[in-house]
N, C-alpha and C positions, 0 to 999 in steps of 0.2 A: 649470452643472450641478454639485451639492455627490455629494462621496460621501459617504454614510455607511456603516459598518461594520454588515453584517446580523447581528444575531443570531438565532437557531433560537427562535421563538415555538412551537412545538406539539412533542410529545413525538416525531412523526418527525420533524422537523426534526434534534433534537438528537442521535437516534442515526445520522443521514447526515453532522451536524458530527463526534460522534465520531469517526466512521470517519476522517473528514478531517483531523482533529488526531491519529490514530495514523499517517496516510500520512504527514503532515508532519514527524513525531518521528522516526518511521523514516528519511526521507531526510534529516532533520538529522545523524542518527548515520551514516548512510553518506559524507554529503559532509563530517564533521569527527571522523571517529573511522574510516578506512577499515580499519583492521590490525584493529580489534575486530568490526569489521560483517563480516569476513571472517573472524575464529575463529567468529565465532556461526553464520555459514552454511558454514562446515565446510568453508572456503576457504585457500590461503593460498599466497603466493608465491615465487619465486624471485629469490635476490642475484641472480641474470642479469639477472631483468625487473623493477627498481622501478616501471619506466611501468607494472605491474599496478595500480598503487594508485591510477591516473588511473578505472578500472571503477565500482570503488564508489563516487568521491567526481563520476566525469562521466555515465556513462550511466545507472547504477543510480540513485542521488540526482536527478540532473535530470525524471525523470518523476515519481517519488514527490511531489517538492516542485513539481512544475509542475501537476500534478492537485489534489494537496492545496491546494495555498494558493489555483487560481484556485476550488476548490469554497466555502474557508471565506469567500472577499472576494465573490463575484458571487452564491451559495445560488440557484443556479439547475435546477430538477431534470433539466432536461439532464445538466448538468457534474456531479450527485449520481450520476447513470444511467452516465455516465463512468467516475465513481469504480469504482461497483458493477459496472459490466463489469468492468474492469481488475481488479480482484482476482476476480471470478471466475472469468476467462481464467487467472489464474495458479495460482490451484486447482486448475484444470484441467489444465494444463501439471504440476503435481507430483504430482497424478491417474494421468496418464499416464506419469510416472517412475517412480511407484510401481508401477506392472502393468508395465511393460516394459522399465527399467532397474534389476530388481532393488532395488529403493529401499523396500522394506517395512522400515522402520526405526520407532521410535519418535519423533524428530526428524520425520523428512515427517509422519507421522498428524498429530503436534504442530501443524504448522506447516499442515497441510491444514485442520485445525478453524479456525485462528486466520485463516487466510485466506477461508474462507467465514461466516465471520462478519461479517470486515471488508465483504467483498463483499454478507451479505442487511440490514445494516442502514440503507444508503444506498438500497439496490434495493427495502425495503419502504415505504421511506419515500415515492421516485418512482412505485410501483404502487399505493399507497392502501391498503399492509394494516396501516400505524400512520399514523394523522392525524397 
């Protein structure tokens, strides 16, 4: 059995690769840049606890780059629908920070657009509303 590396023939395809190539950059900057992926999300730790820096570079990286890269190698609209779940659960989850933990900031709005985007470009791709 040969692999070959899929690339995105039809104009949804490529904004469900996008999406997958921003989840991929993101969890690249979280698993080798952890002190800056945690100024950007308005995180930061304590000389008590260095093992904090094990977050961004093991739990928070490991899913981004395990979604990401199995969408861009296999382009399966499963694993596109995956994608586009996941960021919209997380939309959702900063949705709900926003109305009940005080979190009406300009940051969340930001970060709320940016992630439902990430989330409808993959998700119109698997529902048929860009070929």
């Amino acid at each position: 059995m040969d692999f070959a590396f899929p690339m995105p023939v039809s104009q949804g395809e490529w904004l469900a690769w996008s999406s997958a190539i921003v989840t991929v950059l993101i969890g690249l900057v979280l698993l080798f840049a952890p002190r800056l992926s945690l100024r950007i999300l308005r995180l930061e730790t304590t000389a008590a606890h260095p093992e904090a820096l094990s977050e961004p570079r093991a739990t928070m990286s490991g899913f981004y780059l395990g979604v990401g890269i199995c969408a861009i190698l296999l382009a399966q609209p499963l694993i596109y629908m995956t994608l586009g779940v996941s960021w919209l659960l997380t939309a959702f989850g900063r949705l709900i920070s926003i109305l009940s933990d005080k979190g009406n900031t300009l940051y969340n709005w930001f970060s709320l657009i940016v992630e439902l985007v990430l989330a409808g470009l993959p998700l119109a791709f698997v529902f048929g509303f860009v070929p």
